[in-house]
N, C-alpha and C positions, 0 to 999 in steps of 0.2 A: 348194862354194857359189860364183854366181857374182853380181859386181857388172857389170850391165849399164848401160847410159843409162834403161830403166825406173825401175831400183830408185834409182838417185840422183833424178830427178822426184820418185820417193813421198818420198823423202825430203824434198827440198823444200816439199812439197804440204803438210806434216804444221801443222797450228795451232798460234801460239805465242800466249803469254800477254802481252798490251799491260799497258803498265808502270801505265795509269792504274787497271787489275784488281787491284795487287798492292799493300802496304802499303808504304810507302815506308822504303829501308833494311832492310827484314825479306825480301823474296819472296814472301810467303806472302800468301793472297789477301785481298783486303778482305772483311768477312762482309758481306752486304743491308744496307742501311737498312731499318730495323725497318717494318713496314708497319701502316696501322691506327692508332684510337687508342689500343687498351691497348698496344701493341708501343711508339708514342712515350712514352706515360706509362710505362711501365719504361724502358726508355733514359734519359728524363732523371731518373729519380728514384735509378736506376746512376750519372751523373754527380752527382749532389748528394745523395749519399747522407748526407756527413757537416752539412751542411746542416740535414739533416730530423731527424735525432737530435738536435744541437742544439736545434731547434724543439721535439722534443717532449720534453728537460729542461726548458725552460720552462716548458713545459705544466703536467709533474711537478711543477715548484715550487709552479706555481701550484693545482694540486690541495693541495700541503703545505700552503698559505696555507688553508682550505679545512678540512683537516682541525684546521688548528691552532684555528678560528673553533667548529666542534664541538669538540673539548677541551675549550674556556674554559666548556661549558656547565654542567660537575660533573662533579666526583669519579668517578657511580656506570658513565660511560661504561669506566673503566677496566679492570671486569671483561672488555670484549671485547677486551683486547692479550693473556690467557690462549690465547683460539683463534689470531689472531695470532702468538704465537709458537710455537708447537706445528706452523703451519703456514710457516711460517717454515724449521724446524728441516726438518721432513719431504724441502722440497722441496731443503733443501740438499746433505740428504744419500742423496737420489735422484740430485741432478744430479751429486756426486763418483765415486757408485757407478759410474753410467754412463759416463761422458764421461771420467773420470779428473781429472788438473791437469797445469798447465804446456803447457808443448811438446806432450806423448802428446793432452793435450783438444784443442789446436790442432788439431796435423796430422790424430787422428780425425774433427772434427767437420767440414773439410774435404773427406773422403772421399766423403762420402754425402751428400746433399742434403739425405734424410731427417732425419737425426741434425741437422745443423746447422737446420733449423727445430723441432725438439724443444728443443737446445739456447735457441736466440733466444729459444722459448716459456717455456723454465722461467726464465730468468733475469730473459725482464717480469716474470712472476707475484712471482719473490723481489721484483725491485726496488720494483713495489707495498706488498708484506709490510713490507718496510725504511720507505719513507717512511708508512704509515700508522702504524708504529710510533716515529720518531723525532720524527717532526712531531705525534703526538699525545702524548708526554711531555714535550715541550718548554716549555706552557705552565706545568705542574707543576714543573717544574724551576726555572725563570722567575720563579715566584712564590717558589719556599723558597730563592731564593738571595739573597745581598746583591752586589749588583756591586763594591760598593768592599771588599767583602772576600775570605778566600781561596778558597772557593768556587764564587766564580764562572766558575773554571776547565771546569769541569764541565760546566755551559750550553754555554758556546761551542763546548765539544768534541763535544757530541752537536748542534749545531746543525753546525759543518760536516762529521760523518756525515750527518744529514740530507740536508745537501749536495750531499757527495758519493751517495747514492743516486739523486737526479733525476739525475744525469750519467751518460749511458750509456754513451756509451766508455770515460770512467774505470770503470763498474761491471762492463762485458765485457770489455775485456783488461787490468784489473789483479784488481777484487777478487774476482770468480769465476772465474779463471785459475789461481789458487794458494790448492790449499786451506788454508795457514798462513793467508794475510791476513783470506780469507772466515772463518776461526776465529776469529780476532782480534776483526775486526769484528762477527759475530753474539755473541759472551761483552761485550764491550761493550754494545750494544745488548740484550742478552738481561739483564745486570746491572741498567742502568739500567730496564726495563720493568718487573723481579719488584721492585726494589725500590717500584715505584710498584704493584703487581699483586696483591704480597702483604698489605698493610693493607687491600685493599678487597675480602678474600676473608675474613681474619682481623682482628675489631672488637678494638681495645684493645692491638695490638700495636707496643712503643716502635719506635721508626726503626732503634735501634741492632738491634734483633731482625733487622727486615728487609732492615738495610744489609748484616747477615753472613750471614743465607742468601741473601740473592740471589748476593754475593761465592760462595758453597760451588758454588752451579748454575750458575754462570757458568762455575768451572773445569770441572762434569761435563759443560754443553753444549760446552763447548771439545777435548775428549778424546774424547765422540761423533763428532763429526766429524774427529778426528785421525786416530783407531784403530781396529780391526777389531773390532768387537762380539763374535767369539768370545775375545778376550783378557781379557771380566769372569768368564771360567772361571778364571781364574788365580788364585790368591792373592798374586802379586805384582805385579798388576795394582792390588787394591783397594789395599794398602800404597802404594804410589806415587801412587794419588789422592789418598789419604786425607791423605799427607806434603805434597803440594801445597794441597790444599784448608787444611790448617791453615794455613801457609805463608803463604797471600791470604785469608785470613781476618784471621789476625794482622798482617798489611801495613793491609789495608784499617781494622781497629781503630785502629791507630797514628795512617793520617791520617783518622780518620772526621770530622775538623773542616774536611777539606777538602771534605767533598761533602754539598749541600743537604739536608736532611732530609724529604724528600716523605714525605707529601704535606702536612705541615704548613706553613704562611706565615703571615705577620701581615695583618689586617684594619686595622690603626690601631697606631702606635707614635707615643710622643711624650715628653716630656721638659715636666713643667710645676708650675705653682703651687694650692697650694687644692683638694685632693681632694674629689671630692661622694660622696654616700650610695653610689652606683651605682660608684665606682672612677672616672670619669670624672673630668677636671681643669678648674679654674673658667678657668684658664688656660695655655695652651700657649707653648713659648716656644723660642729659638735663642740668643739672650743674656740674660745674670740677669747682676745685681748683686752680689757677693759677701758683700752682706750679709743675701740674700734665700735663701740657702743651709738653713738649717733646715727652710726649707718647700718642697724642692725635692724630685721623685717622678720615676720613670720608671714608664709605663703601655704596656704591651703587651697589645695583642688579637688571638690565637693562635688560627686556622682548624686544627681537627683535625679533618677529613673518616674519617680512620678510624678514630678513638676516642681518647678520654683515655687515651693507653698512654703519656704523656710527665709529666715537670714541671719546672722553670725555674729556671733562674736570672741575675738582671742581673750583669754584669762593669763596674762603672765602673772607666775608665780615663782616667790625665790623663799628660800628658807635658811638664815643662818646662826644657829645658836637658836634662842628665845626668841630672835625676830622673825616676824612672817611680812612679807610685800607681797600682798595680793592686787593686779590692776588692772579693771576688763576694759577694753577700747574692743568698738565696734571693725566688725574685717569687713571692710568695703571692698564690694566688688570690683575688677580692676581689670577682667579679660573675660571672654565667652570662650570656655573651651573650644576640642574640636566637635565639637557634636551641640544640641541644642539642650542636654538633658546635665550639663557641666558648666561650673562656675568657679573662676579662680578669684579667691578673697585676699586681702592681705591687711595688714596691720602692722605700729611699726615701733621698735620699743620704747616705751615708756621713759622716756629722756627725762621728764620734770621729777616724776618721783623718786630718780635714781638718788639725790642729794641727802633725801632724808634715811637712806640706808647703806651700806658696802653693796655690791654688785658682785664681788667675786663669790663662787660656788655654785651649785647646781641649781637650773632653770627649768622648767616645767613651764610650755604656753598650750593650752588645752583651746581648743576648737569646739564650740559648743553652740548649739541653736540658738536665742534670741528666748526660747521656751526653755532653757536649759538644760537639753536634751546632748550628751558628751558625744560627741561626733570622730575625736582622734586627739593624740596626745603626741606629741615632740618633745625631746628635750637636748639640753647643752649645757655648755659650763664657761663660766666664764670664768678667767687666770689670769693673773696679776703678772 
């Protein structure tokens, strides 16, 4: 081979690449400026991308606002969180089957263009499924809870699921990334719905019925999605359900006084003087006199949208110093609302046991199922 004065020329000759061509610090060439409108409209919607997901949890929320405004309309909307959850459950465990979890979903859905718009796709539809479903049990909830009692735990926790479902980011790289958490969360949500699901399918059925089978299919939707369907061949498959399912049955029995009794609520609660024909009171009141005590009633009026499957009792409670008087008397029924699905209970204070304690200070008479399920809470005082 020889190097002439030619071949150094060609060499010379040869194009090099101006620095204002290359990305600064990298070498590597700048790509176009996108050309066109749709080319700017994705570029910037590339740059603010997390921007625009925010924007449309809002959105989300405000659809939740929306569906919450349809809830408060009746009971009988209920039946449709039935297709709701079923479609719910389908696409959850399409998108596990497919995609996998963790890291393997990541780096897969990455791969392929394809797959990661399947992906994006299936996880609107869930997060849809999720807010029509939290956001529309919420007012039910709402109603059978008491906030100043223990209860009201319950509310709030399916109100920030709720939440968290309009949040996209939070719902794409945390709760449909691991299928432990999305289990979690659908047995949650999946509890809370049959408990609202199952009385407006089955008329007359007590709370506590449907507090424990929702609790039983909560644990089987949670194991769906854990484990390989060919594992209900097994017999030591059912045994292991069947140990857990008693397990959260019997948990959930224990605090069943911690969670609202949907879909029952009060219409009217009150504490007062002079019963009329009707169960109603001639007078309502917040402080009595304690010598006004003989003629002293608590009246509860008890919306059961899915049947008389329940019945009552008042808890009067006083607390003064060191002493506690706690004294449940049965609230016998005493009027049929205006409707067939309403019942006014009453009970009437506790006159015998008042000798063995002071009566003046604060009263507390809780309304509670028979199952011990807190149904609403009243209170007054009574002044010397």
């Amino acid at each position: 081979m020889t190097t002439g004065p030619h071949n150094t020329q060609a060499f010379h000759d040869q194009p090099t690449v101006k620095p204002s061509a290359a990305v600064a610090g990298t070498g590597l060439p700048q790509p176009p400026p996108p050309r066109g409108f749709f080319g700017r409209l994705k570029a910037w919607a590339h740059r603010n991308h997390k921007w625009l997901w925010w924007l449309h949890s809002f959105y989300a929320l405000c659809l939740g606002f929306m569906v919450i405004l349809f809830a408060s309309q009746g009971f009988d909307h209920a039946r449709v969180l039935a297709a709701t959850l079923g479609g719910a459950f389908l696409v959850m465990v399409i998108l596990f089957r497919v995609f996998g979890t963790g890291m393997a979903q990541k780096t897969r859905v990455a791969e392929k263009k394809s797959l990661k718009i399947s992906f994006l796709g299936m996880t609107y539809v869930l997060k849809n499924l999720y807010q029509g479903m939290l956001f529309f049990v919420l007012p039910f909830y709402w109603k059978s809870s008491s906030l100043d009692s223990i209860n009201a735990w319950f509310v709030f926790l399916l109100g920030f699921l709720a939440l968290l479902s309009t949040l996209d980011l939070v719902f794409d790289n945390l709760l449909m990334r691991y299928r432990i958490v999305a289990a979690i969360f659908y047995a949650v949500t999946l509890f809370a719905c049959a408990n609202l699901v199952i009385p407006a399918f089955f008329s007359n059925v007590p709370t506590l019925v449907a507090l424990l089978s929702s609790t039983a299919l909560s644990v089987f939707g949670f194991w769906l999605l854990h484990f390989p369907l060919r594992t209900l061949r097994e017999k030591r498959t059912w045994i292991i359900l069947g140990s857990v399912s008693s397990f959260a049955v019997i948990a959930v029995y224990i605090a069943r006084f911690a969670i609202p009794p949907v879909p029952l609520y009060l219409a009217h609660n009150a504490v007062g003087l002079a019963p009329l024909d009707d169960g109603r009171l001639e007078l309502e009141v917040t402080r009595v006199h304690k010598k006004r005590l003989d003629d002293l009633y608590a009246v509860s009026d008890v919306v059961m949208p899915g049947g008389e499957g329940d019945s009552f009792r008042h808890i009067w409670r006083h607390k003064k110093g060191d002493m506690n008087f706690v004294v449940e008397k049965d609230a016998d029924p005493v009027h049929k609302g205006t409707d067939d699905h309403t019942v006014r209970v009453r009970s009437s204070m506790p006159k015998d046991e008042l000798e063995k304690s002071d009566p003046v200070g604060d009263w507390i008479v809780d309304i509670i199922t028979t199952d011990d399920q807190i149904v609403g809470r009243m209170r007054f005082t009574v002044i010397e």
